[in-house]
N, C-alpha and C positions, 0 to 999 in steps of 0.2 A: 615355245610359241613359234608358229611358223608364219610365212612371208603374210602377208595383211594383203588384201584383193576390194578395192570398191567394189560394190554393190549396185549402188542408189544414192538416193539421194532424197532426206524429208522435205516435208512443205511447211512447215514451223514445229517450235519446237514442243510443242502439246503431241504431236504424231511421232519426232523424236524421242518421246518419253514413251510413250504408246509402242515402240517397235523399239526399245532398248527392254521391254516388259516382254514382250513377245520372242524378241530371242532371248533374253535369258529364261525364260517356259521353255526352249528347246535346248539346253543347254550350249549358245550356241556365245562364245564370247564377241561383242560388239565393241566398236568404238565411232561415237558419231561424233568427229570433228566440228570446233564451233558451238554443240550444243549447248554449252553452260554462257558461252555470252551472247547465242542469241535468246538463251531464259530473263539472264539479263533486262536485254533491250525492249522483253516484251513483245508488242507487235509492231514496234518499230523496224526488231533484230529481223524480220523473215524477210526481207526484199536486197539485206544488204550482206547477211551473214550466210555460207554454204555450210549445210547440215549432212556434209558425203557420209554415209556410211561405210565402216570396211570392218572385214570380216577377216578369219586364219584362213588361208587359199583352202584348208582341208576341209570346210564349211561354206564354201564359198556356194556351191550349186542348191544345198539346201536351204541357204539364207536367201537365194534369188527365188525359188518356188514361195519363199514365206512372204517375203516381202510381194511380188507379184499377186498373191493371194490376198493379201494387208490391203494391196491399194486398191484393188477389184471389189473388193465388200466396202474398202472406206468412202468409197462415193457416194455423194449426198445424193438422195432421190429426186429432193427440190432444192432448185439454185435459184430460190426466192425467199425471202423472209416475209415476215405477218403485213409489211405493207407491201407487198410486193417490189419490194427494192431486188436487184442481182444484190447477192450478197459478194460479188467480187467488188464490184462497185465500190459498194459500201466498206469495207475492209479496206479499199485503194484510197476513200474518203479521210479514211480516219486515221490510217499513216500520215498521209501528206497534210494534216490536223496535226498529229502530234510532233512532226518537224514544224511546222511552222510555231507551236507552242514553245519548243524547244531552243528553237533560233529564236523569237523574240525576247525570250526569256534570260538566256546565256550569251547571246552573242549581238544583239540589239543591231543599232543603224541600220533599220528598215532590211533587215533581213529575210522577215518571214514573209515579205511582201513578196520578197524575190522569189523565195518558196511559191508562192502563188502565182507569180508569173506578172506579176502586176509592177515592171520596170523601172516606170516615170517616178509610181507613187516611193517605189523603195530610197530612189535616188534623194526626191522630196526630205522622206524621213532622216536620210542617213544627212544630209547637210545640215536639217535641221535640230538633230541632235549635235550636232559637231559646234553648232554655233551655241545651245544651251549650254553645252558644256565649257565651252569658253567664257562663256559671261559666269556659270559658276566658280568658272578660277578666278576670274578677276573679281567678284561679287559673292564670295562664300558667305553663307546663312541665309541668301535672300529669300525667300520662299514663295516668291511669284516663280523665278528661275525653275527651282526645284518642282513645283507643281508643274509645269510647262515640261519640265524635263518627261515626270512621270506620268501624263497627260497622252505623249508624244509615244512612250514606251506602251502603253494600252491602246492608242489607236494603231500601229501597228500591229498587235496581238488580235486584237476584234478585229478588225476589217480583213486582214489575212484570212481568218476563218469564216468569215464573210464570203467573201469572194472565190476559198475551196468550195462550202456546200453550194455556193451558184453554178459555179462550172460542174459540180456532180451532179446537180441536180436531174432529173429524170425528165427526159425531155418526149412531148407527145409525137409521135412518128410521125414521119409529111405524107399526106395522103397520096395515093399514085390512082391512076385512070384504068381502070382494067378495060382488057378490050376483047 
């Protein structure tokens, strides 16, 4: 095996898998770094994980025609979906949904708010968990506590994704004066 050469570089890991199929069709050996944990992560993994490809230097000029070829035909015709949303948009939507899922859920104290951008209210939650928590140590079983606790962990979670699909939401252009 000889020296390894980047290439490129995938846009998640569906087109990673798509162009590890494609060169090995040419019998061209590939290795895309990253790809197995950002299959992992799902659509989480594309924004955070690098999907470089590298090639043997002695395949290197043909993997660049394939791949340049790959990404020239892989272009979507329409960069709209059925409601006409950008589907980048929408994809940017739904990551920054599934962190803030991810944080309320694993890492709690008004986390996901923070995700959101939403400061006051994260600070809000995060004291106000700190304080249920404390009356549950001193008050274990109480189940006013406990509800209040879990209460507190769901408003977090909902209003976070509240507050993502408001700021993506699709906003009507401001009219201009033509002259």
């Amino acid at each position: 095996m000889s020296e390894r050469v980047r290439i490129g570089q995938a846009a998640n890991p569906a087109e990673a898998t798509m162009l590890r199929s494609l060169f090995d069709a040419h019998d061209i050996a590939v290795a895309i770094n990253g790809e197995q944990h950002a299959a992992m992560l799902g659509g989480l993994g594309g924004g955070f994980i690098s999907l470089d490809i590298s090639v043997d230097a002695a395949d290197a000029e043909r993997a660049r025609e394939l791949l340049v070829e790959f990404q020239s035909s892989a272009q979507p015709e329409v960069d709209e979906d059925d409601d006409g949303e950008d589907v980048s948009i929408r994809l940017e939507r739904r990551k920054r949904i599934g962190i803030a899922v991810m944080l309320s859920v694993f890492i709690t104290f008004g986390t996901a708010h923070l995700s959101a951008g939403a400061y006051k209210r994260a600070l809000a939650i995060a004291v106000a968990e700190i304080v249920l928590i404390r009356a549950l140590v001193m008050h274990p079983g109480d189940k006013l506590y406990v509800a209040l606790f879990v209460a507190t962990l769901l408003f977090d979670l909902i209003d976070a994704v509240r507050i993502i699909n408001r700021n993506f939401a699709q906003r009507i252009p401001k009219a201009t004066i033509r002259k």
